[in-house]
Structures are given as C-alpha cells and as structure tokens.
C-alpha positions as CSV (number, residue, x, y, z in Angstrom):
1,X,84.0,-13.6,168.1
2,X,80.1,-14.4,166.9
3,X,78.4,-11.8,166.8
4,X,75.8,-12.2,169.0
5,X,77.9,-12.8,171.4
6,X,79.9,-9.5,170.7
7,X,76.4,-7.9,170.7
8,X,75.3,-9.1,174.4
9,X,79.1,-8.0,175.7
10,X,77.9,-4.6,174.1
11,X,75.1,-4.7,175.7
12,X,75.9,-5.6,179.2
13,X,78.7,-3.3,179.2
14,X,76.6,-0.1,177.8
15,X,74.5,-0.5,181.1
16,X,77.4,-0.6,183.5
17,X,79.0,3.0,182.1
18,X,75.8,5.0,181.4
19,X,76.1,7.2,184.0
20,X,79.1,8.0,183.0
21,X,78.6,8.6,179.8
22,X,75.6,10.9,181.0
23,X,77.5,12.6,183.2
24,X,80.4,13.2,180.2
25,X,77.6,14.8,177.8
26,X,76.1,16.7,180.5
27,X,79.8,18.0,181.3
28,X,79.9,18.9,177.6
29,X,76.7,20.6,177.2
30,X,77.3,22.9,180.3
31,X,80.4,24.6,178.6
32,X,79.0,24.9,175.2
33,X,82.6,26.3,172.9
34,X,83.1,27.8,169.6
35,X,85.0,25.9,166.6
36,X,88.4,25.8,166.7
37,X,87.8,26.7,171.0
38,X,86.2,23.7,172.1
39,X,89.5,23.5,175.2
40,X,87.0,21.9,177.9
41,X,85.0,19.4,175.7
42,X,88.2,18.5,173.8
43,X,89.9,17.7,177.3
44,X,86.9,15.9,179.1
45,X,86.7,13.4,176.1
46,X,90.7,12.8,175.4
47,X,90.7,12.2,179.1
48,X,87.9,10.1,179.3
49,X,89.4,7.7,176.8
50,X,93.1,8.1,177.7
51,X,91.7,6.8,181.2
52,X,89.7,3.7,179.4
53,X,93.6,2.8,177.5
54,X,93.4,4.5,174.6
55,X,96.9,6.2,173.4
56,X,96.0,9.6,172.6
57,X,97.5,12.2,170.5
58,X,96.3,15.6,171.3
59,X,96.6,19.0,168.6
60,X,96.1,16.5,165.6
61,X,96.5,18.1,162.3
62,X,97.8,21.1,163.6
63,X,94.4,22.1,165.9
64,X,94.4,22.7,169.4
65,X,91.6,21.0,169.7
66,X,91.5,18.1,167.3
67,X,92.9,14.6,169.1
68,X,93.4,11.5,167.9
69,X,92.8,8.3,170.5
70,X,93.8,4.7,169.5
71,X,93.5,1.1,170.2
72,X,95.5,-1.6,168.1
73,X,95.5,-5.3,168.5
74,X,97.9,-6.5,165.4
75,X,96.8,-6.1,161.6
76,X,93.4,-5.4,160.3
77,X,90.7,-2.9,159.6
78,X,91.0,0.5,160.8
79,X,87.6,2.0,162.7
80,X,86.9,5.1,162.9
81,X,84.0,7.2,164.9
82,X,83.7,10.8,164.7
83,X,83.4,12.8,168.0
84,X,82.5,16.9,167.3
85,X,81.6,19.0,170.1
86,X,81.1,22.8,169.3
87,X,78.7,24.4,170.2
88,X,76.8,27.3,168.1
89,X,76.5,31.1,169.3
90,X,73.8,32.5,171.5
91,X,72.2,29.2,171.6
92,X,74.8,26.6,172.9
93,X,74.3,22.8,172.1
94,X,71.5,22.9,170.0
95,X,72.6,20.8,167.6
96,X,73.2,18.3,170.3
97,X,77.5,17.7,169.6
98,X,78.0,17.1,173.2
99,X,76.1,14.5,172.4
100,X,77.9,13.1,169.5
101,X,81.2,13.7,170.9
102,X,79.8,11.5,173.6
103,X,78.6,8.8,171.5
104,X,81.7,8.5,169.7
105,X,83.6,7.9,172.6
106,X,81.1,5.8,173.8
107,X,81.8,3.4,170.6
108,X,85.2,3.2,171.1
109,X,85.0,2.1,174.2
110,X,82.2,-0.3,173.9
111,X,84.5,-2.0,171.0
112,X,87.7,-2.1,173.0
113,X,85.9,-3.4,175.9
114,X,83.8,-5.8,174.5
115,X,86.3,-7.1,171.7
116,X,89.1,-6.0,173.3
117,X,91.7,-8.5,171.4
118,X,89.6,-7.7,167.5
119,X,92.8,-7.6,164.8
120,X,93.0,-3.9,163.4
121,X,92.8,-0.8,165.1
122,X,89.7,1.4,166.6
123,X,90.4,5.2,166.2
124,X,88.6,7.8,168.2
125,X,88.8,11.1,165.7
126,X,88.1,14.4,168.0
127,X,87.0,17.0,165.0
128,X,86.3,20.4,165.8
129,X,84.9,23.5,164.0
130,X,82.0,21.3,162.3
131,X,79.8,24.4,162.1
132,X,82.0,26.9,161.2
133,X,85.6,26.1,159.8
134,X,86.0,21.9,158.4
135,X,88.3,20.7,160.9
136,X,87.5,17.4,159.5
137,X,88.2,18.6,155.6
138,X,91.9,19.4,157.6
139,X,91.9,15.8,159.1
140,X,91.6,14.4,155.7
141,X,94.4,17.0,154.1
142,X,97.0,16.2,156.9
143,X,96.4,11.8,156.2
144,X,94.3,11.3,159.6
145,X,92.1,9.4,157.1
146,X,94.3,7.8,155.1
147,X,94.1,4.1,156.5
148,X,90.9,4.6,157.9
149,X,88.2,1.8,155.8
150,X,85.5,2.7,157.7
151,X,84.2,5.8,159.5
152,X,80.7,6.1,161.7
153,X,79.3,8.8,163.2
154,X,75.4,9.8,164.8
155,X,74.1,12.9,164.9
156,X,70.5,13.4,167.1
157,X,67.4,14.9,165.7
158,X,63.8,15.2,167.1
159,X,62.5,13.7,164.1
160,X,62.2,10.2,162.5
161,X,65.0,8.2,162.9
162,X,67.0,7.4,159.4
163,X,70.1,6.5,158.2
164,X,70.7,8.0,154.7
165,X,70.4,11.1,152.4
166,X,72.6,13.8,151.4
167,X,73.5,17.5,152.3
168,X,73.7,20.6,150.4
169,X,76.9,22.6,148.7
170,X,77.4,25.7,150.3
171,X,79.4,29.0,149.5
172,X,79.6,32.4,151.2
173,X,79.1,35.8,149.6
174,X,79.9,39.2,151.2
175,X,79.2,42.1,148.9
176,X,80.4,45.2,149.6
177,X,79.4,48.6,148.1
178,X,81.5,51.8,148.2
179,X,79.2,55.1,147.5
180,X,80.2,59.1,148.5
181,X,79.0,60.3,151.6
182,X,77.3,63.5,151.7
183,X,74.8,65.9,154.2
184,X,71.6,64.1,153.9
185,X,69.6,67.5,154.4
186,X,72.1,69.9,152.7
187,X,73.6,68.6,149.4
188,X,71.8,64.8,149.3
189,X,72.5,65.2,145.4
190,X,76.6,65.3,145.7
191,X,76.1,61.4,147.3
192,X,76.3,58.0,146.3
193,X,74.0,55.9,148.7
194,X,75.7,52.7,149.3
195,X,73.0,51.4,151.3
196,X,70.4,51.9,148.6
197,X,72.7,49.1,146.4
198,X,72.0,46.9,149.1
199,X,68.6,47.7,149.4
200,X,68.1,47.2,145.9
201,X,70.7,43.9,146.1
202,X,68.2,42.3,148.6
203,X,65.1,43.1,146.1
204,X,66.6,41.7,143.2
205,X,67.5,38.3,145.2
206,X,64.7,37.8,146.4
207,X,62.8,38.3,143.0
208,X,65.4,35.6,141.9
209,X,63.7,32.9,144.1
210,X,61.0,32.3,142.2
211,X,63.1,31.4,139.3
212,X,65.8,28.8,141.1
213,X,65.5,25.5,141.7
214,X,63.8,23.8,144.7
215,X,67.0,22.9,146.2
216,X,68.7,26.2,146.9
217,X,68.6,28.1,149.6
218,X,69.8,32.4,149.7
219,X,70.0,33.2,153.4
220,X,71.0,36.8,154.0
221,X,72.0,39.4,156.4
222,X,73.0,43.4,156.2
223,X,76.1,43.9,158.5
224,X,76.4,47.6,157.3
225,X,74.4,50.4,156.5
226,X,75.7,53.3,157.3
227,X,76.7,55.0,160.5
228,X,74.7,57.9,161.5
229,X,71.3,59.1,160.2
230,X,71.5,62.5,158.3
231,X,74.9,61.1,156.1
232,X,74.2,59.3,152.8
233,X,75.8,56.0,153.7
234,X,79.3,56.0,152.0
235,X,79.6,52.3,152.5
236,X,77.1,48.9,153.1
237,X,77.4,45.8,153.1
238,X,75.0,42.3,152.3
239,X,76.2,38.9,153.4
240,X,75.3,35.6,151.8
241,X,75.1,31.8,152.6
242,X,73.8,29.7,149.4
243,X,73.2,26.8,149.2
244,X,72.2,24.0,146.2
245,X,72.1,20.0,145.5
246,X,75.4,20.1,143.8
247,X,79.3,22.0,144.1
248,X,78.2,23.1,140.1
249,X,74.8,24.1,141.6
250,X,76.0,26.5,144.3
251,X,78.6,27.9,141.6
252,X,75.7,29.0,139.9
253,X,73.9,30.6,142.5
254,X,76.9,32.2,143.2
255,X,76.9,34.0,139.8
256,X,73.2,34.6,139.9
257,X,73.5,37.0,142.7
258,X,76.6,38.2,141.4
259,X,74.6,39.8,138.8
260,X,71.9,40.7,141.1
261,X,74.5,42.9,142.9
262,X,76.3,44.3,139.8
263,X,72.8,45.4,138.7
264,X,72.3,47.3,141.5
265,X,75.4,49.0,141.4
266,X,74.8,50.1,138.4
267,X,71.7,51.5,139.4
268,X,72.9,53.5,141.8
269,X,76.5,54.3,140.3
270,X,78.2,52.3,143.5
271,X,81.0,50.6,143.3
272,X,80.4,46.7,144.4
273,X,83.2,44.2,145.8
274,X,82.6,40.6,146.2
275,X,84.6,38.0,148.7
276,X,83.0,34.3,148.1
277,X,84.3,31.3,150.1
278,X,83.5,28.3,149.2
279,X,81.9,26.1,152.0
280,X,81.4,22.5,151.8
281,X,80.6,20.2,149.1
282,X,77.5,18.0,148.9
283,X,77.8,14.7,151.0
284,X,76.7,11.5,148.9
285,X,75.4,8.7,151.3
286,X,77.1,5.0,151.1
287,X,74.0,2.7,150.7
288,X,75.7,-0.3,151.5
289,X,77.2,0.8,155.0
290,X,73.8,2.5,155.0
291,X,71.6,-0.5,155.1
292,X,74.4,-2.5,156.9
293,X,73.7,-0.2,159.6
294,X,69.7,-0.7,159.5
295,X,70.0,-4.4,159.9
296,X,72.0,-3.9,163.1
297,X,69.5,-1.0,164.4
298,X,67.0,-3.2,163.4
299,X,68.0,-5.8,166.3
300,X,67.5,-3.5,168.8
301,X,63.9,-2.2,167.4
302,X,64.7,0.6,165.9
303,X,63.2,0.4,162.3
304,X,64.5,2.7,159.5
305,X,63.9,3.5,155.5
306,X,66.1,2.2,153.4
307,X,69.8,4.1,153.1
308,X,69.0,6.5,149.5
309,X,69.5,9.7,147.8
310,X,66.5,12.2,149.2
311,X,65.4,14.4,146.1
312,X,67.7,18.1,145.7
313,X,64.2,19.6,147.5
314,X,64.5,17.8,150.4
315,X,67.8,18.1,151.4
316,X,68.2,21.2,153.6
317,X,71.4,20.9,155.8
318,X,75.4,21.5,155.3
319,X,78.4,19.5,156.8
320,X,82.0,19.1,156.6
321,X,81.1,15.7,155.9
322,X,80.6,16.5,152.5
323,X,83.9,18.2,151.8
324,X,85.8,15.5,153.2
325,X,83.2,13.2,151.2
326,X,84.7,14.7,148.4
327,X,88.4,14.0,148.9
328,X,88.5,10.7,150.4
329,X,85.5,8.6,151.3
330,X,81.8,8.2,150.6
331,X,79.7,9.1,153.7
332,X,76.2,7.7,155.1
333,X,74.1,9.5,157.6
334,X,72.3,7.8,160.3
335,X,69.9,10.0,162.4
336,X,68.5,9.0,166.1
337,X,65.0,10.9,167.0
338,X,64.1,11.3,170.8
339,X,62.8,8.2,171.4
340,X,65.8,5.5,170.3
341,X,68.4,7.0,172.7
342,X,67.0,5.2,175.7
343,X,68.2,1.8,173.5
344,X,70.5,2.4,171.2
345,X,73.9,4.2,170.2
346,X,73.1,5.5,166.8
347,X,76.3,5.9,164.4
348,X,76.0,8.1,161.2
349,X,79.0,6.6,158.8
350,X,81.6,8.4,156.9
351,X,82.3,5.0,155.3
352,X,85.6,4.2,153.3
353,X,85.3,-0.1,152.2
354,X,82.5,-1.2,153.7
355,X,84.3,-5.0,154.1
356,X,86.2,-3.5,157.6
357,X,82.5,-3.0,159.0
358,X,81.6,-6.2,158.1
359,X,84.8,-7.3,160.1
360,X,84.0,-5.2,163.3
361,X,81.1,-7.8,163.8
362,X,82.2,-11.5,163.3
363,X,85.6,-13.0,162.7
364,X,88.4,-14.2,165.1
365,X,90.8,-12.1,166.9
366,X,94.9,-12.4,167.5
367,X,95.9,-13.2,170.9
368,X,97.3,-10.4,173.1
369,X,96.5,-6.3,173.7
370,X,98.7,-3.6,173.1
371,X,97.8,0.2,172.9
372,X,99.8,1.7,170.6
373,X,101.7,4.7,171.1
374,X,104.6,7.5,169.2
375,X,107.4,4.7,170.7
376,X,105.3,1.6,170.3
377,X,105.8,0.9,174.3
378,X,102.2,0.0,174.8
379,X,101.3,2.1,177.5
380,X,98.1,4.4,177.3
381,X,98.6,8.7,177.4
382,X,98.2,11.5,175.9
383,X,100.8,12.8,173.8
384,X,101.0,16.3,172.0
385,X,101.2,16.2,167.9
C-alpha cells in the first residue's frame, strides 16, 4: 500500500472513532490508579482492543496490570506503541497517561484498520508503574521486547511540540540517623539529637549546589524528626531523589551527599545509615526515527526542531524509558503541545531498527488476516499470562 493512500484510510478512519476514543481517555482520567494498580485503565484499554480483534494476553511479565495485545498478518516488522496509564498521588492525571494509554491504542487500531493485511505484526504494549516502579525495564527483562524493531510512544505537554532530547539518571537516597533520646528540659546533655544531623544534612546539600553541575537536580524531603516535643529526637530521617546527565553522573551525586551526611554525623556523634536505589538511566534519543517522525508530523502541519541531544542543563525529566533504553533499544521522544491534538496522533519512539518504520508506511502486504493467539486458532481474546 502507497502511502498516501495508507495516510487518507488513517485519516478517514480517525474521524469515525473519535468519540470513542474520547470517551476511552475520559473513562481513564476519571479513575486516576497508582503503578502496579492501574485494574480499571488496564481493563478499559485490553477490552477496547480485544473488541477491535486484537488477541490479548493480560498479566504480561508477571504484572497484574501489564497486557500485551496483538495483530499478525505473516512475516515482517514487529510494531510496537506504548500505552501507560497511572496516575500520580493527590493529583490524578496530571501527566496526562490516560491520554497516552489512549493514543497507543488508538495507533494500533488505526494500523490494523487501515492496513489491515500489512506483513509483520502490530503490538499494543500495556506498561504500568511509569512513575514509580519501571514496568517497562520488566517488559524488556522478561523478552516482551525482544522482536520488537520499532517502538513509538507520545507523551502530551503544554509546551512546544518536539520530538527529541534526552532524560536524566536518577537514584534514590534515604538517610537515616540513630541519636539517644533524652528529657529535653531535664538532662538535654545525656542526648544525641538525630534530627539536628538532618538539619545539618540538609545545610550541607544545599551548600553543595553551588558547586554541581547544571544538570543535577537534589530534591529532598524530612520523613522523620522526632515524635514528641520535649524528647531529643532519638531518630530522623532525610530522603533523596538525584538526578544528573549521565548513570556515572548521578553515581557521583550520590557520593557527594554521602559525604554531606557522614559529615553531619560526625558533627553531632549520630550514627547515619544509607539505602540508595538506583532509578533509571538516561534515555538517548534515535535521531533517525526522530526526524522520520517530523516529516510525517510535518504532513499534517505540525512543524518541529530537528530530533537532537538538548544540553545536560536542559534536560529536567526521568523515565523508564531510559532504563530500558539502556538494555535493549535506543529511544526518541516526541512531545504534542495543546494545540496539535485537534489533528494529529503524536507518537514518542522507543525505536529498535528504524528500517521496520520505514515499512509501516509503503510496501505490499500478504493476502489474508489472522490474529494470532497462545493456539494459533486466529480468533481475538484475552488470555491470562
């Protein structure tokens, strides 16, 4: 199939399911779930595709809520788009997954529909947990990647739209101090004020800022300081998220405030424990898929800078992405500001061989559908991994 011809099927058939794709986000964004919970969103999207012939495997890679829907029409590339749909605390959607979750099932579709006989296979990859807790770094250990050659994704922003860039390396720090309790009024001198570590923790980091590079980030936040007023706190507690340009960058960072920390034990004759887990790794964008992707955005009016590395300063955000960047493929990023969602469908990639996006568009397809499934029967469902 030509490709402008693929383009116009895309096109005509977009219109025709809007609403329900509205009505799917909307559905998401009402019952805003935490990683690793997202039970409702998961379901409304597996069934959405089950329902459009898509054989779906549901718990993939050993999470509840991770599926894996999937089209295939003989031998050929392997597609891949990226729904997540978790939500944050307190605030709900406001990164806008029901949205992506959305979008990705949207793509699918759009393909089958519009292609529906295209040689290879179209995967819709339910991820959880992308704030908190990788489920796509477990994807990629359990093999859901392994055939994949190319992976898109979108994510919306309310700022210019752009496909490109990088993300920071993150790790997390708790320290812990252990001091002696003792009667604040009556014998202050017999205790060891754990909270005064922290105090003095917190000083010292922040002195440190001056002296880092542009790139990191130290965000902080006390989660213990004692527990009533008149007894020298006998333990406290400081947590960390850092953040840097690089894995090695972060690493250091790490140490820095290590040292920040023992100094302040020290100080105050405290003991100090530390518990760092690592987070995820810097993503590094795939400028070919990249400005592949800004030609096609480009035919619907949607101009974008060219797909590059932003400067260490610049880059502010962490993903899973990255991680799984990492182990297995090379990733792009394609953002969609406010006003490009009343045209387009914005993918941000998460590309593997940028040849099997090349064949999404143009090339002829084998004769006959099937939708594969655990006993190769061709029927569409939902099965459980």
């Amino acid at each position: 199939m030509d490709r402008a011809r693929l383009f116009a099927k895309i096109d005509e058939i977009g219109g025709r399911i809007r609403g329900k794709l509205v009505d799917l986000s909307l559905g998401i964004h009402a019952q805003p779930e935490l990683a690793f919970k997202e039970y409702e969103a998961a379901k409304l999207l597996s069934n959405y595709l089950a329902g459009e012939g898509f054989d779906v495997t549901l718990g993939a890679a050993g999470m509840e809520t991770a599926f894996i829907a999937e089209w295939r029409v003989g031998d050929g590339p392997t597609v891949a788009f990226l729904a997540e749909y978790d939500a944050l605390p307190d605030v709900g959607h406001a990164c806008g997954h029901n949205i992506i979750g959305t979008s990705a099932a949207a793509a699918g579709v759009l393909l089958k529909r519009a292609w529906p006989e295209m040689p290879g296979r179209i995967l819709v990859l339910g991820t959880p947990a992308e704030e908190g807790g990788g489920g796509k770094i477990v994807m990629v250990d359990a093999g859901v990647f392994d055939d994949v050659d190319v992976a898109l994704m979108m994510h919306p922003t309310t700022g210019e739209s752009k496909v490109g860039g990088t993300s920071l390396a993150t790790s997390d720090l708790v320290v812990n101090f252990r001091g002696r309790p003792a009667h604040a009024a009556g014998s202050p001198h017999r205790g060891i004020n754990a909270l005064d570590a922290v105090v003095q923790t917190y000083v010292n980091v922040s002195m440190l800022r001056q002296h880092v590079t542009p790139d990191v980030r130290m965000h902080c936040l006390i989660t213990k300081g004692g527990s009533v007023i008149n007894v020298v706190p006998e333990e406290a507690e400081i947590k960390y998220l850092l953040r840097a340009a690089t894995r090695e960058g972060v690493d250091n960072v790490v140490k820095r405030v290590r040292d920040c920390a023992e100094g302040a034990a020290a100080s105050t004759m405290a003991e100090v424990s530390f518990v760092e887990t690592k987070g995820y790794d810097e993503r590094w964008p795939n400028t070919v898929l990249g400005n592949l992707m800004r030609e096609h955005f480009a035919r619907v009016g949607v101009d974008m800078p060219p797909s590059r590395r932003r400067p260490a300063g610049q880059r502010t955000s962490a993903t899973e992405q990255s991680s799984a960047c990492g182990k297995r493929v090379r990733f792009d990023r394609a953002e969609l500001g406010r006003e490009p969602f009343a045209r387009v469908r914005g993918v941000r990639s998460f590309g593997g061989r940028p040849p099997g996006l090349a064949a999404v568009g143009s090339g002829d397809g084998n004769d006959g559908v099937r939708s594969a499934d655990a006993a190769g029967s061709g029927r569409a469902g939902q099965r459980r991994a």
